[in-house]
C-alpha positions as CSV (number, residue, x, y, z in Angstrom):
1,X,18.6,-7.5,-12.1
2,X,17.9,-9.0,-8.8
3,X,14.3,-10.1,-7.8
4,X,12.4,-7.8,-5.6
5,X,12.2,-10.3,-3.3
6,X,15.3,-10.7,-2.9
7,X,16.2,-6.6,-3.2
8,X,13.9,-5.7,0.2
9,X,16.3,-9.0,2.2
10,X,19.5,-7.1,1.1
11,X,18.1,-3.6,2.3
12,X,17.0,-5.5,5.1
13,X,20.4,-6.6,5.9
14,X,22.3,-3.4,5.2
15,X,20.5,-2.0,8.1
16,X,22.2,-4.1,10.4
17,X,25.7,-2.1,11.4
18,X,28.7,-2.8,10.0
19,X,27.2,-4.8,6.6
20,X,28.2,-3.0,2.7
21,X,26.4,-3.7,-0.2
22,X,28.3,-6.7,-1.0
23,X,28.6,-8.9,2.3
24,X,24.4,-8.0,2.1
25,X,24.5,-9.7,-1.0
26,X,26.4,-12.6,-0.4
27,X,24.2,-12.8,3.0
28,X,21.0,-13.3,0.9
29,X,22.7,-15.4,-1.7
30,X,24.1,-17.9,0.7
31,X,20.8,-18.3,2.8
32,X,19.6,-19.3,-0.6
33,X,22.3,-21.4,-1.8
34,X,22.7,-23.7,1.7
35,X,18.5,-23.9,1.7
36,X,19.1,-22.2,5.3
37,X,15.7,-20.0,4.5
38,X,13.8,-22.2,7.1
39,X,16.3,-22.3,9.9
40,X,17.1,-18.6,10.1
41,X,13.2,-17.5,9.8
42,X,12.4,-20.2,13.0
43,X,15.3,-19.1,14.6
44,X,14.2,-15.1,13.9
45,X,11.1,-16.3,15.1
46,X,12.4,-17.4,18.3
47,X,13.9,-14.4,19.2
48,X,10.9,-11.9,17.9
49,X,8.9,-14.2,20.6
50,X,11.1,-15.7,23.5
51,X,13.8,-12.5,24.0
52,X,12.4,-9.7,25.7
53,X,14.0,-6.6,27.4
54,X,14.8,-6.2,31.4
55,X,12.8,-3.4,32.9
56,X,15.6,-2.0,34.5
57,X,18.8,-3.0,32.0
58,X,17.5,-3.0,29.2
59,X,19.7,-6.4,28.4
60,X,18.0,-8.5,26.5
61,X,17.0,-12.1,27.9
62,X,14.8,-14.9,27.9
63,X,12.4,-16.1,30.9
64,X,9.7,-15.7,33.5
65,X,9.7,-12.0,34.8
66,X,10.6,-8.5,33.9
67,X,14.1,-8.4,35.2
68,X,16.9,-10.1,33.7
69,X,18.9,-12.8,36.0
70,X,21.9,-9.9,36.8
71,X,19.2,-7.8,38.3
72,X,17.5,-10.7,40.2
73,X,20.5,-11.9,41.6
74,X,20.4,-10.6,45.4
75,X,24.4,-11.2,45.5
76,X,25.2,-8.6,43.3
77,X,25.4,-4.9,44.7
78,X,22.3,-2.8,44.3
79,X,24.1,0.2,45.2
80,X,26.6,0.4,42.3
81,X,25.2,0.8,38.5
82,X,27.5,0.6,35.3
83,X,26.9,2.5,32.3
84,X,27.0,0.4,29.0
85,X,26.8,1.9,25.3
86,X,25.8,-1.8,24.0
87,X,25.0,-5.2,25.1
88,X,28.5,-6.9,24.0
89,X,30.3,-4.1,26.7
90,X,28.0,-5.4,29.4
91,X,28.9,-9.3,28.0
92,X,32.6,-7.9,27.8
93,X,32.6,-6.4,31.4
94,X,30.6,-9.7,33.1
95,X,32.8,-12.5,31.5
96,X,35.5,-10.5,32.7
97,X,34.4,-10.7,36.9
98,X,35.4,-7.4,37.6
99,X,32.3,-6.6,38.9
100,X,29.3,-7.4,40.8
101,X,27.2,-4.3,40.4
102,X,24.1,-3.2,38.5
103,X,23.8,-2.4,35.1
104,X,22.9,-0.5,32.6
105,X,22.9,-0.2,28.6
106,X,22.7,3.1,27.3
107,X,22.1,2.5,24.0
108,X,24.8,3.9,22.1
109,X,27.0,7.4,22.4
110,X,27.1,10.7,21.9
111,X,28.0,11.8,18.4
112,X,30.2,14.8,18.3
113,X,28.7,15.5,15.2
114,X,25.3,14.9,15.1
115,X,22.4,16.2,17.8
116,X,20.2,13.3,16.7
117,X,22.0,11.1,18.5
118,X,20.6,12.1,21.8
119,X,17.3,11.3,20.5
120,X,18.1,7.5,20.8
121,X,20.0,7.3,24.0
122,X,18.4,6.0,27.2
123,X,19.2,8.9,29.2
124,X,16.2,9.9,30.6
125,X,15.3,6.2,31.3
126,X,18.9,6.2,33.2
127,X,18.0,8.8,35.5
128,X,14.9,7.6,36.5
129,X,16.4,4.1,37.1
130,X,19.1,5.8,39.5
131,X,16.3,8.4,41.4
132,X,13.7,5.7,42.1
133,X,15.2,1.9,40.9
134,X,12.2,0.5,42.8
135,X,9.4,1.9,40.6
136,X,11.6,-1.0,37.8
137,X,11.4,-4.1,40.1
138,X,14.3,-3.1,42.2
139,X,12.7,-2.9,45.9
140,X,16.1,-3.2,47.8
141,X,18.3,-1.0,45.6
142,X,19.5,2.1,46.5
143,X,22.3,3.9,44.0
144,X,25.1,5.5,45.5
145,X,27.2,5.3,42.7
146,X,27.4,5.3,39.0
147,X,30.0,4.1,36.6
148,X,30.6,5.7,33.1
149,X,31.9,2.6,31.4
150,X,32.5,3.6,27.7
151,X,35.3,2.9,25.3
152,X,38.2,5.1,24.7
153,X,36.8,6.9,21.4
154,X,35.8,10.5,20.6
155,X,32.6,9.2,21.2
156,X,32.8,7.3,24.1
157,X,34.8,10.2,26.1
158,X,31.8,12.8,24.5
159,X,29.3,10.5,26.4
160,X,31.3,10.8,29.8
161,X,31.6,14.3,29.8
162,X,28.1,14.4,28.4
163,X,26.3,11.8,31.4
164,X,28.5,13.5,34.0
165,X,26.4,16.8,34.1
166,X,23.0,15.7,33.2
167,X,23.7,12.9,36.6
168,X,25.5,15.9,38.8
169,X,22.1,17.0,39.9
170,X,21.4,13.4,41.4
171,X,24.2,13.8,44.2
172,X,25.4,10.2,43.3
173,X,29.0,9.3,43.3
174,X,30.1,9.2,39.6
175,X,33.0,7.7,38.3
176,X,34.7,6.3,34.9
177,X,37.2,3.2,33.5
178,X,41.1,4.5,34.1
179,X,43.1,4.8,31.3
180,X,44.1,0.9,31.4
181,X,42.1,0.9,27.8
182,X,43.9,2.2,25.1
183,X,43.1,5.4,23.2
184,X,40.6,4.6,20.6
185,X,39.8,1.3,22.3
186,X,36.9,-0.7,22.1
187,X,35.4,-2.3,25.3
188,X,34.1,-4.9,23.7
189,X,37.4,-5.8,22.5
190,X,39.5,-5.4,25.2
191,X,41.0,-8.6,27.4
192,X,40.2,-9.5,30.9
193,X,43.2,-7.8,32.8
194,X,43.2,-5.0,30.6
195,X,39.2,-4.3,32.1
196,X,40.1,-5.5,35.8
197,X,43.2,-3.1,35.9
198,X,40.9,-0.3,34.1
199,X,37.9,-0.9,37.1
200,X,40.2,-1.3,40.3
201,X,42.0,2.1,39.2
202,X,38.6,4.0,37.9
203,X,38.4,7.3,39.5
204,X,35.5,9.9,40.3
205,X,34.9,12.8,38.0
């Protein structure tokens, strides 16, 4: 029924997490509608060309340089990195002033369920990043520990027990959120003293 045009936007937006079939649709159909086709391309265009990656994080920013303003800021402590599955944890976590560490976003978690999961995760970039963070911009780190920051989910408590062997080899200090977040809990979601009671009571593993 549709054009094909307008068929490859919708499968372009159903990619996108979260989006069904029908909020695609309406997507495409009230871009259209509002005569926002212009605004959103520059704006896409903005982003495919201005945002780039930190060499160290992996958080997303815009600037001169390949680190990101948390890991050029010499205030923060270079000794400490926190583990992030996504960028709105490590948003979550810095609005929140709990901490003034490193960081670092993972990528996603650990499916109990499927083995391709693995595949996409930044492990092997984490390691590296905690063995030698100079050879990524950092000259005057040195980790000493790391922080398992996921949420309270199947999958989140599969990637803690997951990261804690493959970083037991690196004789660094590891440790992970208390149980201040509730079971099932997002970390994305949860409120300011809810994260500030869950970091001042985390605990090694």
């Amino acid at each position: 029924m549709f054009s094909l045009s307008i068929k490859k936007v919708i499968e372009s937006f159903l990619k996108l997490p979260g989006i069904g079939q029908r909020t695609a649709k309406r997507f495409v159909f009230f871009l259209l509608k509002e005569n926002l086709l212009d605004e959103f391309l520059q704006n896409l265009q903005q982003l495919k060309e201005k945002v780039k990656f930190c060499r160290f994080c992996f958080l997303p920013f815009e600037g001169e340089g390949e680190l990101c303003p948390i890991c050029t800021n010499v205030a923060r402590d270079r000794r400490i990195v926190c583990v992030v599955e996504k960028e709105v944890d490590l948003e979550a976590v810095e609005n929140s002033k709990v901490f003034n560490g490193l960081y670092f976003i993972l990528g996603g978690t650990v499916s109990s369920f499927k083995k391709e999961s693995l595949e996409k995760l930044r492990i092997g970039e984490l390691i590296e990043r905690i063995q030698n963070p100079k050879k990524f911009g950092l000259l005057d780190a040195k980790i000493k520990e790391v922080i398992l920051a996921f949420s309270q989910t199947l999958e989140g408590e599969t990637t803690t027990l997951y990261l804690k062997e493959k970083l037991k080899p690196l004789q660094v200090k590891i440790t992970t959120l208390a149980r201040g977040l509730p079971t099932g809990g997002e970390l994305e979601y949860a409120d300011e003293e809810t994260l500030k009671a869950s970091f001042e009571r985390k605990k090694e593993i």
